[in-house]
LUMSENU-187479 format. One record per atom (N, C-alpha, C): residue in three letters; x, y, z. Coordinates in steps of 0.2 Angstrom, whole numbers, plus 2048, in hexadecimal, padded with zeros to 3 digits. Each point is the difference from the previous one (the first is absolute). Example, Ala and Ser with C-alpha at 12.3 -4.5 7.8 and 13.67 -1.06 7.14 Angstrom:
# residues 2
ALA8427E4827 ALA7FC806800 ALA804806800 SER7FE8057FC SER804806801 SER7FC805803 
***
This chain:
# residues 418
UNK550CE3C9E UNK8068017FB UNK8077FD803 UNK801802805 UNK8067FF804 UNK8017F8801 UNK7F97FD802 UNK8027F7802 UNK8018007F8 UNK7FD8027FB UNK8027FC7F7 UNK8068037FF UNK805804804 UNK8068027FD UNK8057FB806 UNK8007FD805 UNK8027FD803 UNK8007FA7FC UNK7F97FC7FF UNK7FF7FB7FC UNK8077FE7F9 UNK8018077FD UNK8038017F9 UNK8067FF803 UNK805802806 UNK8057FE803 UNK8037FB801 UNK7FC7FD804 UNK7FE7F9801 UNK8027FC7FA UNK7FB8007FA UNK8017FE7FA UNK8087FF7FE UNK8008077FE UNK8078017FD UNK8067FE805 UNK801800806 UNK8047FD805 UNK8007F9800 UNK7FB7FC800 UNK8007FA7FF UNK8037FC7FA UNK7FF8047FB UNK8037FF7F8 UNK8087FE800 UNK8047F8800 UNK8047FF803 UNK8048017F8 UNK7FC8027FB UNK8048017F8 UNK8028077FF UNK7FD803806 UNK8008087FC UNK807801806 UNK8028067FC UNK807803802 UNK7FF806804 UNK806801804 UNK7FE807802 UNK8018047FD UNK8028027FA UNK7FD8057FB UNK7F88007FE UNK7FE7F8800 UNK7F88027FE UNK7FC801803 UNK80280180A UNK7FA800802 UNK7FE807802 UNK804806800 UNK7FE805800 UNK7FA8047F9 UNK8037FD7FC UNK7FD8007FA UNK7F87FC7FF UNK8007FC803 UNK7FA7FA802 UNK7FC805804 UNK802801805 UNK7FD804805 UNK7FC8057FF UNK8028057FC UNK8008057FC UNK7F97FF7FC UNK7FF7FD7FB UNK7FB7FC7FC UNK7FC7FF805 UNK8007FD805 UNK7FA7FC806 UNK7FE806804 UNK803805800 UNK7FC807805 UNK7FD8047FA UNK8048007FA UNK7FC8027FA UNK7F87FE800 UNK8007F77FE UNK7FA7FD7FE UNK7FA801807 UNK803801805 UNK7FE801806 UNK7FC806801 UNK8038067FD UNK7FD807801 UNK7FB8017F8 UNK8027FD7FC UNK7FB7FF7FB UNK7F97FC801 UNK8007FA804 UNK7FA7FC804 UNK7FD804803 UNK804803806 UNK7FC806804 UNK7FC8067FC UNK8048007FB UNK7FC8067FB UNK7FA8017FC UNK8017F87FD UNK7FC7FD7FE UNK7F97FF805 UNK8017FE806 UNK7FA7FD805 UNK7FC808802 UNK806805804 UNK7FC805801 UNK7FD8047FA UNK8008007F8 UNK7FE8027FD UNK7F87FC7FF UNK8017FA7FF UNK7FB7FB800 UNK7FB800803 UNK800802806 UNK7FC801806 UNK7FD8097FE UNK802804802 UNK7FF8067FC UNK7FA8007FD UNK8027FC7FA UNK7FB8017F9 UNK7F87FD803 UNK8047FB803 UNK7F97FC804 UNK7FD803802 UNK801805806 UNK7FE807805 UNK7FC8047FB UNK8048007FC UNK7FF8077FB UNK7F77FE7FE UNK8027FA7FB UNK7FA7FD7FD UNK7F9800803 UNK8017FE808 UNK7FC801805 UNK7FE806803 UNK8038077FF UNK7FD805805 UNK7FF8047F8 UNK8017FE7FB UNK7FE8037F8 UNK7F67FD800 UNK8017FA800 UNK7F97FE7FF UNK7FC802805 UNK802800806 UNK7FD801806 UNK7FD8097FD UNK8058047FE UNK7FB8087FE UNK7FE7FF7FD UNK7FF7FB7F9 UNK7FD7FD7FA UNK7F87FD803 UNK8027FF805 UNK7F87FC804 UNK7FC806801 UNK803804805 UNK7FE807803 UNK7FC8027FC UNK8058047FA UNK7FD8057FB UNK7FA7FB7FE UNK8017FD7FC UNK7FA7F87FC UNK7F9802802 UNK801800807 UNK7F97FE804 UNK7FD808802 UNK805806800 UNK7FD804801 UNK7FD8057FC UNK8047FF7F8 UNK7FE8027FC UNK7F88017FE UNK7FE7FA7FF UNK7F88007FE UNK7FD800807 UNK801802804 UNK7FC804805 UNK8018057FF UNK8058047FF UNK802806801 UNK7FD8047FA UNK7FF7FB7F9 UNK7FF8057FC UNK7F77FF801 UNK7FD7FB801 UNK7F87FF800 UNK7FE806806 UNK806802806 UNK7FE804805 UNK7FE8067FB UNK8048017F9 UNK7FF8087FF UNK7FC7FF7FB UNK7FC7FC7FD UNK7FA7FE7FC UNK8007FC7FA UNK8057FF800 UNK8057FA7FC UNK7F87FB7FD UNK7FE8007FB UNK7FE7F87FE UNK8027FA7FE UNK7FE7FB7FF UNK8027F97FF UNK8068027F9 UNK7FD8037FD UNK8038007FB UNK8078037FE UNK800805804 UNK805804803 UNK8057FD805 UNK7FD7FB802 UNK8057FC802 UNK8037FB7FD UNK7FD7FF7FD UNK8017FA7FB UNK8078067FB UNK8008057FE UNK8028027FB UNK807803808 UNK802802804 UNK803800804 UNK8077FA801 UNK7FC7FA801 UNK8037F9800 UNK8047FD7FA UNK7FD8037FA UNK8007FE7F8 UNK8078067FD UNK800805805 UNK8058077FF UNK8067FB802 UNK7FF7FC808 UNK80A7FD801 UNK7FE7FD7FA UNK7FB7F9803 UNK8027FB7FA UNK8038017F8 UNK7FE8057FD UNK8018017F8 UNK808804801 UNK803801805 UNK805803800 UNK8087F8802 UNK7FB7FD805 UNK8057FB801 UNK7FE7F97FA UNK7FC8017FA UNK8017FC7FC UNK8058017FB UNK805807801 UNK8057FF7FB UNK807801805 UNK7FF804806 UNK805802801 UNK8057FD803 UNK7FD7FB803 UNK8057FB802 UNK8057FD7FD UNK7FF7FE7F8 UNK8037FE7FA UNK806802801 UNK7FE8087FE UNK8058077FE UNK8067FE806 UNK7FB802805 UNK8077FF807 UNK8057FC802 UNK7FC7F97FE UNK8047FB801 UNK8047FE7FB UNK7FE8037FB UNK8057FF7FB UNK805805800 UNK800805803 UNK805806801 UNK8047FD805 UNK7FD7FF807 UNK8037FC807 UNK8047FC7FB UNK8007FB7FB UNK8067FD7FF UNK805802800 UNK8018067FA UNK8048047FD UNK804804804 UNK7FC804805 UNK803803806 UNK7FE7FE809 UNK803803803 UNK802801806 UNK7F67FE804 UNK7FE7FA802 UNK7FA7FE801 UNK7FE803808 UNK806804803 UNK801804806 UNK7FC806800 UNK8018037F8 UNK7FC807800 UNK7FB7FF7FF UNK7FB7FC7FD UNK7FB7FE801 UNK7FD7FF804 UNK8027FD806 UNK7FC7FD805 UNK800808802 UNK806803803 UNK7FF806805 UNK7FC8057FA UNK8008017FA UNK7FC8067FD UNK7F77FD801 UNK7FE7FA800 UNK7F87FE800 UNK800802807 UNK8047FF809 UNK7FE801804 UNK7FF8077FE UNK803801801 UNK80080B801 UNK7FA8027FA UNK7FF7FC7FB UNK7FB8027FB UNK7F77FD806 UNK8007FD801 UNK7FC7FC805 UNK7FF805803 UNK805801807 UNK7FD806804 UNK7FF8077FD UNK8008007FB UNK7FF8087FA UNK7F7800800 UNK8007F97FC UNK7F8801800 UNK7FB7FC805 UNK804800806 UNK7FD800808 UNK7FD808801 UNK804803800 UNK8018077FF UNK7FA8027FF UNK7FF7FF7F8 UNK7FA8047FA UNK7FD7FE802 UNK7FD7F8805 UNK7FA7FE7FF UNK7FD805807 UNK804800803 UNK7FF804807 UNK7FD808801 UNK8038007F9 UNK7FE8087FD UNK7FB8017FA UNK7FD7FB7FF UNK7FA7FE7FD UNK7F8803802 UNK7FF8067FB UNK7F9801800 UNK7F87FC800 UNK8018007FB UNK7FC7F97FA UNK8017F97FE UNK7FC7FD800 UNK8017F97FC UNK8068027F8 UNK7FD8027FC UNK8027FF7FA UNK808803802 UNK802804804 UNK807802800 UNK8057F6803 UNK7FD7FC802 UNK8017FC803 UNK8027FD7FA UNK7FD8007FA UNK8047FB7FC UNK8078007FD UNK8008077FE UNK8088007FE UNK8067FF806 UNK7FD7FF806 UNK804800808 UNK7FF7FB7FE UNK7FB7FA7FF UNK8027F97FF UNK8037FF7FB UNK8027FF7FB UNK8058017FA UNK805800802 UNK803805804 UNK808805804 UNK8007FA805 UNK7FB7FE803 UNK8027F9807 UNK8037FB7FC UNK7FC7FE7FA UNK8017FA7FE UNK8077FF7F9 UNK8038077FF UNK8058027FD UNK8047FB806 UNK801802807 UNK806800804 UNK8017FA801 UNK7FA7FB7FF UNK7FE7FA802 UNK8037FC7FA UNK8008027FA UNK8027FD7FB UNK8088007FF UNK802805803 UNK809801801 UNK8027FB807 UNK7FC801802 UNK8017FA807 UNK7FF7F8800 UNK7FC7FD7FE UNK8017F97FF UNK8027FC7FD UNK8018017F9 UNK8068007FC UNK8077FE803 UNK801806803 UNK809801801 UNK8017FB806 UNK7FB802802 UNK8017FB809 UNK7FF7F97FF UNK7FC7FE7FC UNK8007FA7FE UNK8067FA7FD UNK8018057FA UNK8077FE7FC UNK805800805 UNK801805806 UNK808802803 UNK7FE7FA805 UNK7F97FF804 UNK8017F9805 UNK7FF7FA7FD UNK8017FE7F7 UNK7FF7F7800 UNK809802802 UNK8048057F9 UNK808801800 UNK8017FE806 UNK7FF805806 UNK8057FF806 UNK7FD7F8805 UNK7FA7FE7FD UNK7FD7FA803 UNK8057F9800 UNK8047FE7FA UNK8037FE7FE UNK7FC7FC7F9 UNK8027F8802 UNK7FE7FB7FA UNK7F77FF802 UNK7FF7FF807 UNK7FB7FC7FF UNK7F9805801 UNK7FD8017F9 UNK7FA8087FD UNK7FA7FF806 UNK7FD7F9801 UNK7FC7FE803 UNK801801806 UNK805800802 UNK801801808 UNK7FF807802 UNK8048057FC UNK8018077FE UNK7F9802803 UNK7FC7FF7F9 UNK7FC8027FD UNK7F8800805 UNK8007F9804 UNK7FD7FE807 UNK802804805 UNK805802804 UNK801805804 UNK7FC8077FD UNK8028037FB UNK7FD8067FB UNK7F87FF802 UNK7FE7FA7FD UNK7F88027FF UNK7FE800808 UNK8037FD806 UNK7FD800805 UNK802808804 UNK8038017FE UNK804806802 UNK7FC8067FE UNK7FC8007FA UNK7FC8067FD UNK7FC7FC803 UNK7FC7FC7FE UNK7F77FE803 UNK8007FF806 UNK805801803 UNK7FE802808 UNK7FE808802 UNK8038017FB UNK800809803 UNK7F88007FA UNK7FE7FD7FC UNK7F98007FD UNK7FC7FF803 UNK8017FD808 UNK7FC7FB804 UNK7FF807805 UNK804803803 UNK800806803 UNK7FF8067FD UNK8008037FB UNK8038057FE UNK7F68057FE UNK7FC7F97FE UNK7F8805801 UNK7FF800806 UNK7FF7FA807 UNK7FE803804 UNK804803805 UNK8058057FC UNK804803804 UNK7FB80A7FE UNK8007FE7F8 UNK7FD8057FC UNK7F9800803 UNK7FB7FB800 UNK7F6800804 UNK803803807 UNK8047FF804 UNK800801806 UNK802809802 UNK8047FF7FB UNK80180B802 UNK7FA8017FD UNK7FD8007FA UNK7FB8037FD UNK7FB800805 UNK8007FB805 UNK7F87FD805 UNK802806806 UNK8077FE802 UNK800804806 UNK8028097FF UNK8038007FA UNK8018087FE UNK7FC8057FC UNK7FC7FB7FC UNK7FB8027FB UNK8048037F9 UNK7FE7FD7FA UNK8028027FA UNK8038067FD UNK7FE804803 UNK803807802 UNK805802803 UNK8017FC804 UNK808800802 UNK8058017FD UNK8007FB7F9 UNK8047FF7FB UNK8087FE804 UNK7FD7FC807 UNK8077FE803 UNK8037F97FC UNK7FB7FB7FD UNK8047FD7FD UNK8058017FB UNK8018067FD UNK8038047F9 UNK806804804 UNK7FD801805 UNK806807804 UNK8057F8803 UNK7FF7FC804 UNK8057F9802 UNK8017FC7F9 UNK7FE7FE7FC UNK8037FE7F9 UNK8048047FD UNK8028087FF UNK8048027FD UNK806802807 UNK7FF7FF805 UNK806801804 UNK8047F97FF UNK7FD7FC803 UNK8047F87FE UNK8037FF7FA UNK7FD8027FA UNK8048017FA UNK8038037FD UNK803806803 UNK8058057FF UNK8057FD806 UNK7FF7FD806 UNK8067FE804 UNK8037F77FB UNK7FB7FE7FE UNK8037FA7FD UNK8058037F9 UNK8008047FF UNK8018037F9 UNK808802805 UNK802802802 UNK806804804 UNK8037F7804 UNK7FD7FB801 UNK8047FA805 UNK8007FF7F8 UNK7FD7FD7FD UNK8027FB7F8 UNK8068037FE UNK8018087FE UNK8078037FF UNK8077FC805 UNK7FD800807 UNK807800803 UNK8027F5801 UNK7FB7FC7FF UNK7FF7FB803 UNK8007FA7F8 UNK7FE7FF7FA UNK7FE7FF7FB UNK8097FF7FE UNK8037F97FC UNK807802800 UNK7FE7FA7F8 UNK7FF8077FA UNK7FF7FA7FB UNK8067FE7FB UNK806801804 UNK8067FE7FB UNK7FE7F77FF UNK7FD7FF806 UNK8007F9800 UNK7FF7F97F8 UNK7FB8067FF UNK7FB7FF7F8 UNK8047FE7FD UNK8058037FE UNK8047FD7F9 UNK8067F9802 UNK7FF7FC808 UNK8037FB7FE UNK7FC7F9802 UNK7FA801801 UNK7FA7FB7FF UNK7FB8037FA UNK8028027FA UNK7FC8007FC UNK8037FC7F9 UNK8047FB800 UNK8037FD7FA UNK7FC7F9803 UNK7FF7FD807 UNK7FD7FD801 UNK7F77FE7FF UNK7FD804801 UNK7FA7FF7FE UNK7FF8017F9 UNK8038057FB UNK8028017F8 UNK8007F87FF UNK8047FB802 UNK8027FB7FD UNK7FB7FB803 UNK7F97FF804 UNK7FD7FD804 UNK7FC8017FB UNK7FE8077FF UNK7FA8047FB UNK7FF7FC7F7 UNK8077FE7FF UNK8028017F8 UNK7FD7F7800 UNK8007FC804 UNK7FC7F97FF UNK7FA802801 UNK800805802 UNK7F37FD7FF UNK7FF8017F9 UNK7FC7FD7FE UNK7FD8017FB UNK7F9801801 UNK7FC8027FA UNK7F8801800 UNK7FD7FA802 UNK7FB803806 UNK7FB7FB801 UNK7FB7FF7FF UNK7FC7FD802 UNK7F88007FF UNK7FD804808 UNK8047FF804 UNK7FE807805 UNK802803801 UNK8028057FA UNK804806801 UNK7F98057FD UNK7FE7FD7FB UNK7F78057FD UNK7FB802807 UNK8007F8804 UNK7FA7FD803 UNK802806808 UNK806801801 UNK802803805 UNK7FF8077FD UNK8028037FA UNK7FC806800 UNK7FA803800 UNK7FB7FB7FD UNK7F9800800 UNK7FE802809 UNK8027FB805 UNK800800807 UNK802806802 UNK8058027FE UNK801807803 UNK7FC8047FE UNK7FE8037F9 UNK7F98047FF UNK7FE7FE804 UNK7FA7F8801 UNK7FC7FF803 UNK7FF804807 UNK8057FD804 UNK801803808 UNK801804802 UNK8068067FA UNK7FD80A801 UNK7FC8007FF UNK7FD7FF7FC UNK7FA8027FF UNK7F9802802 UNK8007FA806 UNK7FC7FE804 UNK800804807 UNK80A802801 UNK800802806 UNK8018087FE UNK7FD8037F8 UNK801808800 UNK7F8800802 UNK7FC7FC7FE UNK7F8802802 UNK8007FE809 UNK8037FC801 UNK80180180B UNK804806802 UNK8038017FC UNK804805804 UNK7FD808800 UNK7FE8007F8 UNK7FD806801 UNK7F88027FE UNK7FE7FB802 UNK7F97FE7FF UNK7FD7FF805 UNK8007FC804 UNK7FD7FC805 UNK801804806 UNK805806802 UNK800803808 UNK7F98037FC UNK7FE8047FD UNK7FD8057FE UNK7F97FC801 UNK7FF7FA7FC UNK7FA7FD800 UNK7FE7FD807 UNK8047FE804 UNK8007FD807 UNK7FD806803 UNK8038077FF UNK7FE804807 UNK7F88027FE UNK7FF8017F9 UNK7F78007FE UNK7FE7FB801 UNK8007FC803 UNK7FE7F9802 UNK7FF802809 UNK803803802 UNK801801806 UNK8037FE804 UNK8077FE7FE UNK8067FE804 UNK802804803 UNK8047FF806 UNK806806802 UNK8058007FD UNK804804800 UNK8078007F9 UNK8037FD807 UNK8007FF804 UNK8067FA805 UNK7FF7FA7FE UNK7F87FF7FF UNK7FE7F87FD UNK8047FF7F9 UNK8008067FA UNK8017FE7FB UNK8087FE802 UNK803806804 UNK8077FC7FF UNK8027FA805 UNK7FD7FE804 UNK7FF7F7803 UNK7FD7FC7F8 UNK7FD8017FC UNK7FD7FC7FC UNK8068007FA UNK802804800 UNK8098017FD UNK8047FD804 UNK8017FF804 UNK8067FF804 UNK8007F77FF UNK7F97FC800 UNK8007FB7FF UNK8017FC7F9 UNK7FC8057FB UNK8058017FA UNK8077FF7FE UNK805805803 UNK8057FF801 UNK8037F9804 UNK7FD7FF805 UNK8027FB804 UNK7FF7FA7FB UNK7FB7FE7FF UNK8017FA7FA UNK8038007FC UNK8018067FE UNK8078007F9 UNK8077FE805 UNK800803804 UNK8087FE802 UNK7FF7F8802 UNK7FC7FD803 UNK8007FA800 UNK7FF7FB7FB UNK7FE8037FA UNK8017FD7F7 UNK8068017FF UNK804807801 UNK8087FE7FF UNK8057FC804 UNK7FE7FF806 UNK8047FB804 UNK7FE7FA7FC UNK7FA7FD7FE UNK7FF7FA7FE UNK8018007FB UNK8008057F9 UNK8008007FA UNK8047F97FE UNK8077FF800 UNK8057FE7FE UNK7FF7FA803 UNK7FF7FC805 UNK7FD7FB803 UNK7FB7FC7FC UNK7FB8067FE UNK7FB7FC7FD UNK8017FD7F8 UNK8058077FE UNK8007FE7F9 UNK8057F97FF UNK8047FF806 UNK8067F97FF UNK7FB7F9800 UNK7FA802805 UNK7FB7FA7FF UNK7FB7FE7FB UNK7FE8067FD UNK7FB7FF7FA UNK8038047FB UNK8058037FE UNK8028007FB UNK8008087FE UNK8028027FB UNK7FF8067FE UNK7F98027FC UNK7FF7FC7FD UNK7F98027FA UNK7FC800806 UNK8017FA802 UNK7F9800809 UNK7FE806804 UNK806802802 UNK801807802 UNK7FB8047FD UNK8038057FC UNK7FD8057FB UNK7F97FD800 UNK7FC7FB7FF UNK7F77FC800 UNK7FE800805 UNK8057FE806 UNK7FD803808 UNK7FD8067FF UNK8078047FE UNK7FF808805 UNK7F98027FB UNK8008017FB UNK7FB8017F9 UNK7F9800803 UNK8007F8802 UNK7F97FD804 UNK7FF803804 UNK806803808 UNK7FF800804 UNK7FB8087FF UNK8048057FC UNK7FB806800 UNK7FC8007FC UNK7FF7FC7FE UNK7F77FE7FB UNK7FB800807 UNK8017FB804 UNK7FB7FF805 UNK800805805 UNK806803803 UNK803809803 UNK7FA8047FD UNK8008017F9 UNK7FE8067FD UNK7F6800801 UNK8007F97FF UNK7F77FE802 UNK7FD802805 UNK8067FB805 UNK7FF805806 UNK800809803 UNK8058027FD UNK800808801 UNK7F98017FD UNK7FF7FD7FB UNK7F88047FC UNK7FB801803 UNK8017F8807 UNK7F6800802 UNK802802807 UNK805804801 UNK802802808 UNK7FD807801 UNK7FE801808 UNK7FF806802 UNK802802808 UNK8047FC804 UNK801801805 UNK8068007FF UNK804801808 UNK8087FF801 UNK8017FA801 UNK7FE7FB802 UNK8007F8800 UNK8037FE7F9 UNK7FA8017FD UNK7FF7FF7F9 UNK8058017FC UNK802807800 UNK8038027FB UNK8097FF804 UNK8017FD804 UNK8057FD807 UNK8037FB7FD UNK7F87FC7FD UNK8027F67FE UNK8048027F9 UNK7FB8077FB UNK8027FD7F8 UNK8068057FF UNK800804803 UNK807806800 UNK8097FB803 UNK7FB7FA803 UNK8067FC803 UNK8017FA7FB UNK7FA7FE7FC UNK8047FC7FB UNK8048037FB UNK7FE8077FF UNK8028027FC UNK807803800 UNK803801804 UNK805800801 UNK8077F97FE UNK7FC7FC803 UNK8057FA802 UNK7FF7FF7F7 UNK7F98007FB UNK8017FE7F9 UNK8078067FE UNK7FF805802 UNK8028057FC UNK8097FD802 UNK802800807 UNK8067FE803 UNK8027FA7FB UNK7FE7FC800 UNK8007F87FD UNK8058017F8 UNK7F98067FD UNK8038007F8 UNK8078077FE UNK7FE803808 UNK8078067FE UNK8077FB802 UNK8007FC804 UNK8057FB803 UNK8047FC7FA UNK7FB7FD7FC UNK8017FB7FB UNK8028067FA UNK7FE8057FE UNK8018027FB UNK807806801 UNK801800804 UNK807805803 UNK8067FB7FE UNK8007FC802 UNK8067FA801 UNK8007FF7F8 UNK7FB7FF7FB UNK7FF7FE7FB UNK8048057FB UNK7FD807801 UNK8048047FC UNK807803802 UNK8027FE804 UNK806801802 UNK8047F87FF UNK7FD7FC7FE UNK8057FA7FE UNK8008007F9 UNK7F98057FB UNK8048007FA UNK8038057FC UNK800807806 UNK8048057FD UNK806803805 UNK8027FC804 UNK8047FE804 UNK806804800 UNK8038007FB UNK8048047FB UNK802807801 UNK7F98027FF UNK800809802 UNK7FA7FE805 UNK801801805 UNK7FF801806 UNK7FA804802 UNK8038087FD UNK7FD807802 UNK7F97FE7FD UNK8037FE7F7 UNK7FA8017F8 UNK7FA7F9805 UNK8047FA801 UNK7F97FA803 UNK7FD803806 UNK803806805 UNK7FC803805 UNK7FA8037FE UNK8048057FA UNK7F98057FE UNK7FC7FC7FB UNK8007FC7FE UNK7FA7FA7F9 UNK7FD801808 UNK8017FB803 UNK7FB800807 UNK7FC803802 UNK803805803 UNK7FF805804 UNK7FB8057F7 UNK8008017FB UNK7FD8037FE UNK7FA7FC7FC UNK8007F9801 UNK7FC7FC7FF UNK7F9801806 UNK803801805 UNK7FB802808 UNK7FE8067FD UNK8048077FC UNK7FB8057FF UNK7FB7FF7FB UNK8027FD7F9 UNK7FA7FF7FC UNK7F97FC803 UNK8027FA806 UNK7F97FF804 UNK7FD805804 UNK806804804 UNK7FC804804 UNK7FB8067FD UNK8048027F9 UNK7FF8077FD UNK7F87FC7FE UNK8007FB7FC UNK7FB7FC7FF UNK7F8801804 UNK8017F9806 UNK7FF802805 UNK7FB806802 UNK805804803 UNK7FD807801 UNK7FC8037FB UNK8008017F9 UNK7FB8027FD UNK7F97FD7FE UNK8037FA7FE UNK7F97FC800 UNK7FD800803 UNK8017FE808 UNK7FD7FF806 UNK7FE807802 UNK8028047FD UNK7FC807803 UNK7FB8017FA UNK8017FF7FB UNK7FB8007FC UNK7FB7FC800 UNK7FF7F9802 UNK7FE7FB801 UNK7FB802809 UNK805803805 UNK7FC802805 UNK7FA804800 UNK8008037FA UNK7FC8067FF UNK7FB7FE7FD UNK7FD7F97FE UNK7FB7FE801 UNK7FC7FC806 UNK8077FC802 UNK7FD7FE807 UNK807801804 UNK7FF7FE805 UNK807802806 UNK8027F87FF UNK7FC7FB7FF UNK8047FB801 UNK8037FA7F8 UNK7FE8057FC UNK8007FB7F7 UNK809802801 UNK803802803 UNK8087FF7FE UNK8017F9802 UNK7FD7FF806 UNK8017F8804 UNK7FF7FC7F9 UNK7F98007FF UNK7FD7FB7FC UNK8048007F9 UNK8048057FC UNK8038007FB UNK8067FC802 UNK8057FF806 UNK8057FF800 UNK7FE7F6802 UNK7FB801804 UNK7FE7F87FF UNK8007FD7FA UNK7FC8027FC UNK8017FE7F8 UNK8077FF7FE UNK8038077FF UNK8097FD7FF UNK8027FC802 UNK8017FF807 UNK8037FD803 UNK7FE7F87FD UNK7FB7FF801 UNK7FC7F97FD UNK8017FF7FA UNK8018077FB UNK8027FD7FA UNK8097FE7FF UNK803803805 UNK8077FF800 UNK8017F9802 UNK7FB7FD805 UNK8017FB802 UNK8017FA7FA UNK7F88027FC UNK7FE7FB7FC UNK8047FF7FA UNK8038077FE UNK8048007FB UNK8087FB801 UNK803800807 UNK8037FC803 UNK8027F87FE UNK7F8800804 UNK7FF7F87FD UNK8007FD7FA UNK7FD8057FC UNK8007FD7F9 UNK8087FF7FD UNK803806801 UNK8078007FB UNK8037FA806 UNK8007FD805 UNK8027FA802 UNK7FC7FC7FD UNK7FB7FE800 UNK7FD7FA7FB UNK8017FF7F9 UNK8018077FD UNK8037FE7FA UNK8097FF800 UNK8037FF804 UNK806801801 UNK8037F8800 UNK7FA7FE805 UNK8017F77FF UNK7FC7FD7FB 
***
């Protein structure tokens, strides 16, 4: 800060037009603009931070919930209805929120979803039975729906003009803590035992301490003089032909990832996995997702937008095959890792999408999003528990069919398009 207020000096002393009444005045402005760069940068990084050690106990909890509840006799279908309890709750509530975050202060949001977060860290920990698990998942997936919303709208705003660049730091910043965050979870469960409930007791301490830094460190006056700029960036999109096709995609890939998330630790370990392999077999999952986001944008510049979204489609059409006819940790290593990078591929391309046509309100295109991922995962998670309940692996096979019919349906509306 100091070399940029030097810099501003410089400026205004060289200025052989300005008087010595306007250079105090100048200077003035230039430590102003200076301390608002700084405010802006420290807050931007923050949210970064933020978004990464939120997902990282999003990973935790994830992977140890359906161990935790199948330890206390939990069935497939009980877990299926556990999964289907966030998802049915974060199919509306994000709307609600982000549509509120407009209106008010996107700061109280963020700190009431952490402190709600370490709340039902808490409940989970003091949890007798399965079935009490569900309304605890509800109450997780409330705090979750007040949290990405607000945090998302507040980091394109203080990101500045360019959403893509934003929006790339964002997705690499979560999907890395997606990449750590389960075999941070399989490894206490392996070395502490499921009864420990130490992943729940360290997820709600990190949560209530982030709830108390957001307070003091978070500076959202910013908001209101970067928000006439994207409003007026927003007011030029019009309807596309990929704005449908990128919703469909997002159903597709929560939906896909509520039957991995809370389907597969369960099914793995009655297969006779170690819960440390399950979260290695996660952990590559996420790693090919982060790798799909770094490349996302890259790819779409080369083959286009409609390309994209038919990739990612295919890409977990032939993922889901594979999950079907797998039985080892290799196996489910290879299809758990494409499925990732399809899932990466079409969350990448359909994030940038709704935020360039609802642009406007910021908070309102956060939550369409974000509650678009509940209606797959709530999805998802039921069917695939109901669909487990005949076989362990017909969730795989039903999502391959989608997947393949989203592909093919793809192609069609582009052939008949030319």
């Amino acid at each position: 800060m100091h070399q940029r207020l030097h810099q501003y000096i410089k400026i205004y002393k060289g200025n052989s037009k300005a008087s010595i009444v306007d250079e105090p005045e100048r200077a003035s402005k230039g430590i102003i603009e200076a301390m608002v760069y700084d405010r802006r940068r420290i807050t931007l990084v923050f949210l970064l931070i933020l978004s990464f050690l939120i997902q990282m106990l999003v990973g935790v909890v994830s992977i140890t919930i359906p161990i935790y509840a199948y330890s206390m006799g939990a069935s497939e279908l009980i877990l299926g209805v556990i999964g289907a309890a966030g998802g049915l709750t974060y199919s509306f509530m994000p709307v609600v929120s982000g549509f509120l975050s407009d209106k008010f202060r996107r700061k109280t949001f963020i700190i009431t979803s952490t402190s709600l977060y370490g709340l039902s860290c808490a409940f989970y920990a003091l949890a007798g039975n399965p079935y009490i698990l569900i309304p605890i998942k509800a109450l997780e997936w409330v705090s979750v729906s007040l949290f990405w919303p607000s945090l998302e709208a507040l980091l394109v705003e203080v990101g500045g003009e360019k959403i893509e660049d934003t929006l790339k730091k964002f997705n690499l910043s979560w999907g890395s803590a997606a990449v750590i965050g389960p075999i941070v979870g399989g490894s206490l469960i392996s070395f502490l035992g499921i009864r420990a409930r130490m992943p729940f007791l360290i997820s709600l301490t990190i949560a209530f301490t982030l709830s108390i830094i957001t307070v003091i460190v978070v500076d959202e006056k910013l908001r209101e003089g970067t928000l006439k700029t994207h409003e007026k960036y927003a007011l030029f999109e019009g309807e596309t032909d990929s704005t449908p096709t990128a919703i469909i995609s997002i159903l597709l890939f929560s939906s896909l990832m509520g039957v991995v998330l809370n389907l597969f630790p369960a099914y793995a370990t009655d297969l006779g996995i170690p819960a440390y392999e399950v979260g290695l077999i996660l952990l590559f999952n996420g790693l090919f997702r982060l790798m799909a986001f770094f490349e996302a944008y890259r790819i779409e510049a080369t083959i286009g937008e409609a390309r994209i979204f038919l990739s990612g489609s295919l890409t977990l059409a032939l993922a889901s095959a594979l999950t079907a006819v797998s039985y080892t940790t290799l196996m489910f290593s290879i299809s758990l890792s494409i499925v990732g990078f399809g899932a990466g591929i079409l969350y990448a391309a359909s994030i940038a999408r709704i935020f360039k046509r609802w642009g406007s309100t910021k908070g309102y295109a956060a939550g369409i999003f974000e509650s678009l991922i509940g209606v797959g995962y709530f999805l998802g998670s039921l069917v695939g528990g109901f669909a487990a309940e005949y076989s362990p692996n017909m969730p795989y096979i039903i999502w391959f069919l989608l997947s393949l019919a989203v592909g093919l349906l793809q192609i069609s509306r582009r052939a008949l398009a030319k």
